[in-house]
N, CA and C atoms as a LAMMPS dump frame, in Angstrom:
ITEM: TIMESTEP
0
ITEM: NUMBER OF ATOMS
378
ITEM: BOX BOUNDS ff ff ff
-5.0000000000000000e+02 5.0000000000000000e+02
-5.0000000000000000e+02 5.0000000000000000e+02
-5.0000000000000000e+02 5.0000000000000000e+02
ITEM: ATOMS id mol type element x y z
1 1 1 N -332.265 110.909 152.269
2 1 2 C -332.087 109.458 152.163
3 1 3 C -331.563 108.877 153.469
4 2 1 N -332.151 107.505 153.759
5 2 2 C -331.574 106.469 154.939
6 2 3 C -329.873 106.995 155.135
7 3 1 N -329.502 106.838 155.415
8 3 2 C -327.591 106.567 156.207
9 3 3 C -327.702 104.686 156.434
10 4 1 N -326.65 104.116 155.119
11 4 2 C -326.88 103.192 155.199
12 4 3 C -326.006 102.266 156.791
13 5 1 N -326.569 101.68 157.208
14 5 2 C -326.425 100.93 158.546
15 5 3 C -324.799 100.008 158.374
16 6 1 N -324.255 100.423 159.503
17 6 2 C -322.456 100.04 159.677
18 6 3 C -322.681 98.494 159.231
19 7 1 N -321.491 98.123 158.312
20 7 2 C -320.694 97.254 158.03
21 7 3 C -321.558 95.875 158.733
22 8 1 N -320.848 95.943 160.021
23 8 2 C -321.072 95.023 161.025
24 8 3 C -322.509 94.419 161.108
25 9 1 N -323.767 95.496 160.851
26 9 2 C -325.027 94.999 161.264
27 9 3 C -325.546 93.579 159.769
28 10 1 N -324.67 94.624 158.457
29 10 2 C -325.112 94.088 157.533
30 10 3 C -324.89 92.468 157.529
31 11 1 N -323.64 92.174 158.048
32 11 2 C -323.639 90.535 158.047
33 11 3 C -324.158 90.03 159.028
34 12 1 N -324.845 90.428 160.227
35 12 2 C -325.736 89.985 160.754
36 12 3 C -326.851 89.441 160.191
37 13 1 N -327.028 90.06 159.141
38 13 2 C -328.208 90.338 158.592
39 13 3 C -328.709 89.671 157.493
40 14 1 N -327.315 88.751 156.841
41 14 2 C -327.508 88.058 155.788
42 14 3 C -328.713 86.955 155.852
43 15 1 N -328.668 86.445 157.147
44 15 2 C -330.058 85.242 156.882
45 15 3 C -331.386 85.804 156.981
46 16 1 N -331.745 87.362 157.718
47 16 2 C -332.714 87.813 157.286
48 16 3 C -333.199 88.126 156.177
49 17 1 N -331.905 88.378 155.105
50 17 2 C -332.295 88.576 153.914
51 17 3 C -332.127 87.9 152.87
52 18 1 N -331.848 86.411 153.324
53 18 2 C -332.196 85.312 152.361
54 18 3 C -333.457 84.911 152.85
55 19 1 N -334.109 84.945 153.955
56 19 2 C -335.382 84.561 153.771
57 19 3 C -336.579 85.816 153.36
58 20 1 N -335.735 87.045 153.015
59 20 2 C -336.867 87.862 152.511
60 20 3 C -336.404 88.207 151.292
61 21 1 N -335.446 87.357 150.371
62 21 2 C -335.388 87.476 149.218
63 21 3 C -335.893 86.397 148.58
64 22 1 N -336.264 84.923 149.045
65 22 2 C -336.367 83.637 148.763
66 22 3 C -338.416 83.978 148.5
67 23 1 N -338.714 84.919 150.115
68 23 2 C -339.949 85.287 149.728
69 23 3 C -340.605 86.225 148.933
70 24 1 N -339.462 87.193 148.036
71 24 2 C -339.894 88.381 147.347
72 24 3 C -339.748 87.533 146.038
73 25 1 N -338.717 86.654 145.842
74 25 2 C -338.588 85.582 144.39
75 25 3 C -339.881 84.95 144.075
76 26 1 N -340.305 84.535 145.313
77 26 2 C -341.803 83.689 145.388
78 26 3 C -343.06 84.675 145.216
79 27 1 N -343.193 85.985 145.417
80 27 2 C -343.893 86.612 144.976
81 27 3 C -344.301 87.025 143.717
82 28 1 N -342.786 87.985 143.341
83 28 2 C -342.161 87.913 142.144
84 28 3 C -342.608 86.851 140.965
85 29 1 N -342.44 85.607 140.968
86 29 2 C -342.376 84.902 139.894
87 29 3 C -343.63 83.668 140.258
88 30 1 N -344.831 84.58 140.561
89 30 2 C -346.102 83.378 140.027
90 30 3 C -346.838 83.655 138.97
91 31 1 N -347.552 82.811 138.73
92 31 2 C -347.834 82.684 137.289
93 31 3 C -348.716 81.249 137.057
94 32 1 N -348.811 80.413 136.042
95 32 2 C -349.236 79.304 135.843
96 32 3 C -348.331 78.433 134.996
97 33 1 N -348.819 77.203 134.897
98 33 2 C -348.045 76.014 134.334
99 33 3 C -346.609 75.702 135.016
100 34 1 N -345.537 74.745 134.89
101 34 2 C -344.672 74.687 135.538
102 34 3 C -343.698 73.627 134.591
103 35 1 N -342.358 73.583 134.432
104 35 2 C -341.095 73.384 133.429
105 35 3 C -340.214 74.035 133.967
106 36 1 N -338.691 72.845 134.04
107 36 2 C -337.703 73.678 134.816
108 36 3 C -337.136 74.73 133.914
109 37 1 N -336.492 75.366 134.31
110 37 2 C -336.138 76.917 134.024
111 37 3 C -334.463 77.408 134.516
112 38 1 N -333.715 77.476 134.03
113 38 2 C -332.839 78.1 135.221
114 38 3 C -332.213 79.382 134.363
115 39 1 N -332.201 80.504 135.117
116 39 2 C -331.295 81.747 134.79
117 39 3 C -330.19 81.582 135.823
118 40 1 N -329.155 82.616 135.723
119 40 2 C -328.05 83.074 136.225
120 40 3 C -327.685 84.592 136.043
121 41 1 N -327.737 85.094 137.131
122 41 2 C -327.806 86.369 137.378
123 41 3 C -326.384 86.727 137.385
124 42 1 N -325.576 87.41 136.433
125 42 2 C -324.035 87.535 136.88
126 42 3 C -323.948 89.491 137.389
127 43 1 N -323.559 89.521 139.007
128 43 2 C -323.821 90.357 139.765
129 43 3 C -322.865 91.522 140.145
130 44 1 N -321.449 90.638 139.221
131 44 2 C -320.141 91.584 139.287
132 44 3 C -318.935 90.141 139.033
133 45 1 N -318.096 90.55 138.755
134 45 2 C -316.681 89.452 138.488
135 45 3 C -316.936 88.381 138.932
136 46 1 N -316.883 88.387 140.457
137 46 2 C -316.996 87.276 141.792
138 46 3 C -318.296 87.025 142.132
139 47 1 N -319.144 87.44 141.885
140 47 2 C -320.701 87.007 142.28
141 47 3 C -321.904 86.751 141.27
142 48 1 N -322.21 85.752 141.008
143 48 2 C -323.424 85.22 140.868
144 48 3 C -324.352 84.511 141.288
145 49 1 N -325.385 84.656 140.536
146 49 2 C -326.767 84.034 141.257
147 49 3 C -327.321 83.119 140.583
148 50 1 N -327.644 81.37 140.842
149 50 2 C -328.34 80.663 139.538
150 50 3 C -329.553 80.866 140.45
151 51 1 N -330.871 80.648 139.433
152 51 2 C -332.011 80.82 140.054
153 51 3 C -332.739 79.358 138.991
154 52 1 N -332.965 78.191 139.529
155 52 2 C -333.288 76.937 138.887
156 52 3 C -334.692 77.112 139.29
157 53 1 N -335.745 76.251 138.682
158 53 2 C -337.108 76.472 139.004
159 53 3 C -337.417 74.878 138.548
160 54 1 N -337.955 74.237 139.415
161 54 2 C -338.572 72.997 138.687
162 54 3 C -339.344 72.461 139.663
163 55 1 N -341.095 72.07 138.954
164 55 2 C -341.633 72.066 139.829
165 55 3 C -342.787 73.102 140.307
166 56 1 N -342.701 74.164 139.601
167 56 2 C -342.968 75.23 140.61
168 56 3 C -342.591 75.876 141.872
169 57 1 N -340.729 75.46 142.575
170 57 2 C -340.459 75.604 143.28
171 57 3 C -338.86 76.315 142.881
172 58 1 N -338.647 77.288 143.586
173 58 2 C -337.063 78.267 142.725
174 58 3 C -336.162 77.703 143.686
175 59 1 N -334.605 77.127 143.646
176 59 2 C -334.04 77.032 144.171
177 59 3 C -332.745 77.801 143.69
178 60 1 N -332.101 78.683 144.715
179 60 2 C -331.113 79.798 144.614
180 60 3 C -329.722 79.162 144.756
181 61 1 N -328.562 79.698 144.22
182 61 2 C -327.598 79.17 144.74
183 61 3 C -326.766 80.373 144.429
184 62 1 N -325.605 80.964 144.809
185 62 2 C -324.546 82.117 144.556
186 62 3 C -323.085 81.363 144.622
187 63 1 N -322.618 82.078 144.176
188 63 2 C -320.913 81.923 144.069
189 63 3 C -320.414 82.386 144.944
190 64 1 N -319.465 81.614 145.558
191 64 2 C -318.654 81.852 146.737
192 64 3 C -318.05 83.363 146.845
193 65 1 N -318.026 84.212 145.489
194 65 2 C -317.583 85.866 145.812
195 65 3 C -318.58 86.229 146.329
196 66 1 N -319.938 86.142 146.745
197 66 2 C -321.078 87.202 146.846
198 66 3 C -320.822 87.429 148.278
199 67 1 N -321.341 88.628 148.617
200 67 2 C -321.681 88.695 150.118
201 67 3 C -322.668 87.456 151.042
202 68 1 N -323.339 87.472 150.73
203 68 2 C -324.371 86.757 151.366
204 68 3 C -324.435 85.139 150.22
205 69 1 N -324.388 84.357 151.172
206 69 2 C -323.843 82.846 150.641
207 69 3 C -325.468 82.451 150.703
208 70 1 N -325.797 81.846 149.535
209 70 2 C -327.107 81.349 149.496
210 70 3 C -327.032 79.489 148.706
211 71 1 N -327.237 78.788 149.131
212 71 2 C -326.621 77.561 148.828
213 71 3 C -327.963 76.79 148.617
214 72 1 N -328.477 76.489 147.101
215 72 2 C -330.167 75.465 147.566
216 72 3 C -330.786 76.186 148.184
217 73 1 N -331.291 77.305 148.501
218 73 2 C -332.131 77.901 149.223
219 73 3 C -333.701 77.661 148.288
220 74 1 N -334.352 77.19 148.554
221 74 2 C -335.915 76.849 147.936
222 74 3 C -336.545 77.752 148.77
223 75 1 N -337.852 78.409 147.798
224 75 2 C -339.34 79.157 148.036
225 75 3 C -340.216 78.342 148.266
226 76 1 N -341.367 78.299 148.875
227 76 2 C -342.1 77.618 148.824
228 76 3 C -342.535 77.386 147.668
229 77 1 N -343.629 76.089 147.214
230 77 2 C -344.096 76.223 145.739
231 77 3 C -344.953 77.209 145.492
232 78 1 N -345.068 77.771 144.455
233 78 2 C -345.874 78.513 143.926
234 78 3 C -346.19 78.256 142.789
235 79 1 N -347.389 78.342 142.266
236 79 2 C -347.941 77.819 140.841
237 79 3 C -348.003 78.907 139.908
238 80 1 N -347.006 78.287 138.659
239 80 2 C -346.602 79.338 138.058
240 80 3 C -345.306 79.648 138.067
241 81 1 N -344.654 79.272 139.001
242 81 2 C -343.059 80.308 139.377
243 81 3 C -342.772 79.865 138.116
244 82 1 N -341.937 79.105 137.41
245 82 2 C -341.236 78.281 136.372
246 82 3 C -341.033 79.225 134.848
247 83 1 N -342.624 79.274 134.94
248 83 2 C -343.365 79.567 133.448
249 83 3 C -342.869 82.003 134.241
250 84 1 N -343.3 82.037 134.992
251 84 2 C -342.902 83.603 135.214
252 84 3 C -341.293 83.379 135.375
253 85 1 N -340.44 82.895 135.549
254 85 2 C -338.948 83.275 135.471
255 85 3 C -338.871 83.067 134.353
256 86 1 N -338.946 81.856 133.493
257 86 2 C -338.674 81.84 132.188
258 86 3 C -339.205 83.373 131.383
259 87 1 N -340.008 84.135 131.572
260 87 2 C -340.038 84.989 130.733
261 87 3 C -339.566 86.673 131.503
262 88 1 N -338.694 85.902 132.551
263 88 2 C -338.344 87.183 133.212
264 88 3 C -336.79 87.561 132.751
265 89 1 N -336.467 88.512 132.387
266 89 2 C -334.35 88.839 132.147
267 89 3 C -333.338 88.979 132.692
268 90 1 N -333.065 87.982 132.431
269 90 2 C -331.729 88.214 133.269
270 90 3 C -330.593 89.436 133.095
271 91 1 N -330.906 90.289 132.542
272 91 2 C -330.271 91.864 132.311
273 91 3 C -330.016 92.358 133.303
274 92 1 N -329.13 93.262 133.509
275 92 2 C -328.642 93.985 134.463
276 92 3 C -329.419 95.087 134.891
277 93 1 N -330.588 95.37 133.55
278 93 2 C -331.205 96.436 134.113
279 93 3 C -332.931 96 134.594
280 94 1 N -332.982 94.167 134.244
281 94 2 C -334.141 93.906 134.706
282 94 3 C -334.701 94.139 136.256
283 95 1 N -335.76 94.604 136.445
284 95 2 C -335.908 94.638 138.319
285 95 3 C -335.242 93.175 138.822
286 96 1 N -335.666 92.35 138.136
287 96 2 C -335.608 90.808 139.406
288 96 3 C -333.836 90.565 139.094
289 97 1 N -333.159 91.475 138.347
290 97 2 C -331.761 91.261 138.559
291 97 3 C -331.298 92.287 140.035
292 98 1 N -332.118 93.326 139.481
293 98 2 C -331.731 94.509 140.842
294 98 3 C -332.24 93.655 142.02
295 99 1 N -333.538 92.871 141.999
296 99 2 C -333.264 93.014 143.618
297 99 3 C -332.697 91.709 144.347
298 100 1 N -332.364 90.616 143.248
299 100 2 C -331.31 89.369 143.612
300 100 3 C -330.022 90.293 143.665
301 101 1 N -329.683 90.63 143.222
302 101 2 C -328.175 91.428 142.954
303 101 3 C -328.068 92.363 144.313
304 102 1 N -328.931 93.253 144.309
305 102 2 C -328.819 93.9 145.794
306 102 3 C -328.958 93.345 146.788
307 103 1 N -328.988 92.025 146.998
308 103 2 C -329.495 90.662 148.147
309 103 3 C -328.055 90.339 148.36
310 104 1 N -327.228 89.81 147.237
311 104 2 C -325.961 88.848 147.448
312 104 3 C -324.769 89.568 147.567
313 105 1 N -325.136 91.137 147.224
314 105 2 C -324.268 91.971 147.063
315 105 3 C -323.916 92.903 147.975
316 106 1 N -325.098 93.6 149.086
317 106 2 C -325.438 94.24 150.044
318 106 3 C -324.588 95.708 149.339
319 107 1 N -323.566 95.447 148.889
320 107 2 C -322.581 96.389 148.912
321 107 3 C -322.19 97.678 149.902
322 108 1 N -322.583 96.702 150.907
323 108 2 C -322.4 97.749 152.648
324 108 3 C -323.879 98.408 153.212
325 109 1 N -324.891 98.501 152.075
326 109 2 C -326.059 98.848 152.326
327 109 3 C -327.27 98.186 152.62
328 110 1 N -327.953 98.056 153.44
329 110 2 C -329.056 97.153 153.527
330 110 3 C -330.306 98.328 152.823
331 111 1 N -330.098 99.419 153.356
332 111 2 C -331.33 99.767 152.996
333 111 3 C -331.057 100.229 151.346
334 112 1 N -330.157 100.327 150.5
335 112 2 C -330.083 100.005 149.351
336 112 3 C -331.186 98.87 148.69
337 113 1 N -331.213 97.772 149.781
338 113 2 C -331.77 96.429 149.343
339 113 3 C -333.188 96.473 149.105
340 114 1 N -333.103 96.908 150.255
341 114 2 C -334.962 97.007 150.843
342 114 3 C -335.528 98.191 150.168
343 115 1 N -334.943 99.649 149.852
344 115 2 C -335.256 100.232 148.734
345 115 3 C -335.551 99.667 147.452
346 116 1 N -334.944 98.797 146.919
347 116 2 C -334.981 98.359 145.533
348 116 3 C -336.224 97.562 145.12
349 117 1 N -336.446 96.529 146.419
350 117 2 C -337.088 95.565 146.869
351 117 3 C -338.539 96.529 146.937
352 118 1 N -339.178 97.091 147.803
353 118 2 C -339.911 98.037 147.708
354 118 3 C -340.561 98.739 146.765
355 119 1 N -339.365 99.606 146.056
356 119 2 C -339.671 100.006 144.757
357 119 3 C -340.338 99.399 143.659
358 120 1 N -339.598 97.948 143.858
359 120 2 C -339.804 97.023 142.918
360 120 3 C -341.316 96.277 142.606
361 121 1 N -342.285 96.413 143.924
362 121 2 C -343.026 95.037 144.341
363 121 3 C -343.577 94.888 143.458
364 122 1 N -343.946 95.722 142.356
365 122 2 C -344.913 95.561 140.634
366 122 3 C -343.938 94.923 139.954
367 123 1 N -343.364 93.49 139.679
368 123 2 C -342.556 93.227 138.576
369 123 3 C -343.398 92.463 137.938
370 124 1 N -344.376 92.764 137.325
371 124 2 C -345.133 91.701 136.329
372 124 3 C -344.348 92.113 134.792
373 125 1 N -343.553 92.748 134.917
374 125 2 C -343.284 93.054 133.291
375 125 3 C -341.344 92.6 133.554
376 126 1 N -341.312 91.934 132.628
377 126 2 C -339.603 91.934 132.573
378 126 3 C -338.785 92.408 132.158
């Protein structure tokens, strides 16, 4: 396995990986029709994730505990997003919790992230 990358690089690193989590959400969750939607991903005590959809467009927001601060962050539109989050889970053991959760959370690991993310790229099932 990787040797996950020092401390230091990881918060460098946070805006790379809000824009490649904003684009794996947008992958993730197309579909058809469109109705707002919002889940909340709860990621540990201090960190969560709301994930609002209206429009066909997801806008992210986290709680000030998470690692990586994501505030209104919008995907581009995608047709469909709305109607695919609504039937996606917000469970701890759903993929699209693992790989928002491994985004805001880093928990010192990046390649934790990008593993999960990877692993993940088939989430048509929730």
């Amino acid at each position: 396995p990787p040797q996950p990358p020092p401390r230091a690089m990881a918060r460098c690193s946070h805006a790379a990986l809000t824009v490649v989590l904003v684009g794996a959400l947008g992958a993730m969750l197309q579909g058809c029709g469109s109705e707002t939607v919002k889940k909340t991903f709860k990621c540990s005590d201090v960190c969560s994730v709301t994930v609002e959809c209206k429009d066909d467009v997801e806008t992210l927001t986290s709680t000030a505990g998470c690692v990586v601060a994501l505030k209104n962050v919008q995907s581009a539109k995608k047709s469909g997003a709305c109607k695919e989050l609504k039937e996606k889970s917000e469970d701890a053991g759903s993929p699209l919790y693992a790989t928002i959760c491994s985004a805001v959370t880093l928990d010192g690991r990046i390649s934790t992230y990008l593993d999960r993310y990877f692993q993940n790229m088939d989430l048509n099932h929730p």
